[in-house]
C-alpha angles and dihedrals in degrees: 000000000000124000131175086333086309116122124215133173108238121237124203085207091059099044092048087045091044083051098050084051094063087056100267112139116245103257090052091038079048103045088046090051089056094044099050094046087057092050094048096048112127099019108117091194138027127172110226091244080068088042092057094039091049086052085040091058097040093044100041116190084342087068113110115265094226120076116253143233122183115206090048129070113236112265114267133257124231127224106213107216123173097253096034142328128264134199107265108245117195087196082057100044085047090058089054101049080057083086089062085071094250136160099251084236093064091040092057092050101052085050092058093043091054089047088048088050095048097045076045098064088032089241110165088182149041140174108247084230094051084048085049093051095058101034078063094036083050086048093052097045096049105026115020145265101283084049095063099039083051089067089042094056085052104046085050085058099052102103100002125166091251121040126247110247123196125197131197127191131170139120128282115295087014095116103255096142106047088040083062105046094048088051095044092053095041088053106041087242105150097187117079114150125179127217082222084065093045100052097050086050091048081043088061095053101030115062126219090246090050099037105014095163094064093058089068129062122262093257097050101029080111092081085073097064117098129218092275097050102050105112132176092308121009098194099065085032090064095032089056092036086060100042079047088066100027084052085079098056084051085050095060091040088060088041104059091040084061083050100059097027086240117154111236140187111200115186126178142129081256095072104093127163111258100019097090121056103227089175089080090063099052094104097037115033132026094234115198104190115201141171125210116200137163114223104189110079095197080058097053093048088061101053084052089063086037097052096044081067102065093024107060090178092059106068109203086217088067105055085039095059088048089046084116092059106038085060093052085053090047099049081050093057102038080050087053096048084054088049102054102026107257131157111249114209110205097213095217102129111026088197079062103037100056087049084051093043088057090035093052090045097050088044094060096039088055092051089047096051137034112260123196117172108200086059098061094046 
């Protein structure tokens, strides 16, 4: 390829990347590549203006409106902030329409649409806020209203003066943890601390003879208990005997993120509705309460063999032969979560469940706080 007297091999690899860049998905960026490269065999020179016609006839409307250059990367485009700017990412601004509760493959696609749109127009910079204002405008016109507003809550959230605290309960093999990570990641959220990791650390300061509860698990924690302490039903007695003590460790947890104005989410068989005064965070933490359960049995029995896979130190045998138990602690909590109105997430589909989990968190952060769209666009 010539340019400005200036001779360059073409690459199909640069022209697709240089494509994709412009905001045309891979397999189209891919097919052009090939075709162009076809129509261009034998020829031992072409000039760029040929390069961009020859796109221009294979693409139709669909061709990028820029002219291209493939060998060097399009020019970025600055974000304007009001401390500094920053390159415009559509990986980035993919991460942030998460919040919105969409599938990452629809995120991904209205980011490249908005970047498509920008190189369109030949913009090389934008106000965060103006980016802000179509990213909503493009939620509302492929998806609806409650989706865009979605993406709106969470970007208002995203320094506040209290921290977001998330909470995730739920009985062994339900989920919890994974629930939390992929939440945490689509939201940007750092802090994701598990009541597994609260209760080791409570087992190396606290002796067998002195706790001897938290050095059980939750579902046969029972077998602690001596003749005198055995009540209408000692598996839920010993279970909320141990969140009782292991509710101090999630206590400091939630503490120290208030603290350091850090969001959390904080997920553990220890969470359990009631036992936490969240009254005495009102004025410091905004703090979504949630319960993950599985409902199907049959469902619950497979993760256990799933998770014994990837978990060599959590035989599947074991939770199997406690089935009996894990169930008693689930109905108790699904009976706590009645009882003091929090949302339940049947982890049936984990695809579904983390889109409830962020639904189900906007949602309560809009009712907690006034929200006013036009003031955050």
């Amino acid at each position: 390829m010539e340019d400005d007297g200036v001779r360059r091999p073409f690459m199909r690899g640069i022209l697709t990347h240089s494509l994709m860049a412009r905001g045309v998905s891979f397999d189209e960026a891919f097919r052009t590549a090939n075709a162009v490269r076809t129509r261009l065999r034998g020829r031992s020179v072409v000039t760029r203006a040929e390069l961009a016609q020859a796109i221009k006839d294979i693409m139709g409307p669909d061709a990028p409106g820029e002219e291209l250059k493939p060998g060097a990367l399009p020019l970025d485009i600055a974000v304007v902030g009001r401390e500094r700017a920053t390159p415009f990412s559509k990986g980035i601004l993919a991460q942030s329409l998460l919040a919105a509760a969409l599938d990452p493959t629809d995120a991904f696609d209205v980011a490249r649409e908005l970047e498509r749109q920008l190189r369109t127009r030949g913009a090389r910079e934008i106000e965060r806020r103006e980016l802000r204002r179509l990213a909503y405008q493009t939620l509302q016109h492929r998806f609806d209203q409650p989706t865009a507003e979605r993406y709106l809550v969470w970007r208002k959230f995203q320094e506040p003066e209290r921290p977001v605290i998330l909470l995730l309960g739920g009985a062994a093999g339900v989920g919890k943890t994974t629930l939390a990570q992929e939440v945490a990641h689509r939201l940007g959220i750092t802090g994701v601390i598990s009541g597994d990791s609260i209760r080791q650390i409570m087992r190396l300061t606290l002796s067998p003879e002195l706790m001897p509860l938290i050095h059980k698990s939750s579902f046969d924690a029972y077998e602690m208990l001596g003749p005198d302490g055995v009540g209408e039903d000692p598996v839920i007695e010993a279970f909320r005997a141990q969140a009782s003590v292991t509710a101090v460790g999630v206590r400091a947890m939630m503490d120290r993120a208030v603290a350091e104005n850090t969001s959390l989410i904080l997920d553990g068989v220890s969470v359990v509705p009631g036992l936490i005064d969240l009254e005495s965070y009102a004025d410091t933490a905004y703090v979504i309460f949630l319960v993950v359960a599985t409902l199907d049995a049959a469902s619950l029995r497979s993760r256990f063999g799933a998770r014994g896979e990837h978990a060599r130190a959590r035989s599947p045998h074991r939770y199997l032969e406690h089935m009996d138990a894990i169930l008693r602690i689930q109905d108790h909590l699904l009976e706590m979560a009645d009882r003091h109105d929090v949302p339940i997430v049947d982890n049936e589909s984990f695809d579904r469940s983390v889109l409830s989990i962020i639904r189900h968190l906007t949602e309560a952060l809009r009712k907690r706080e006034s929200f006013d769209a036009a003031e955050l666009l």
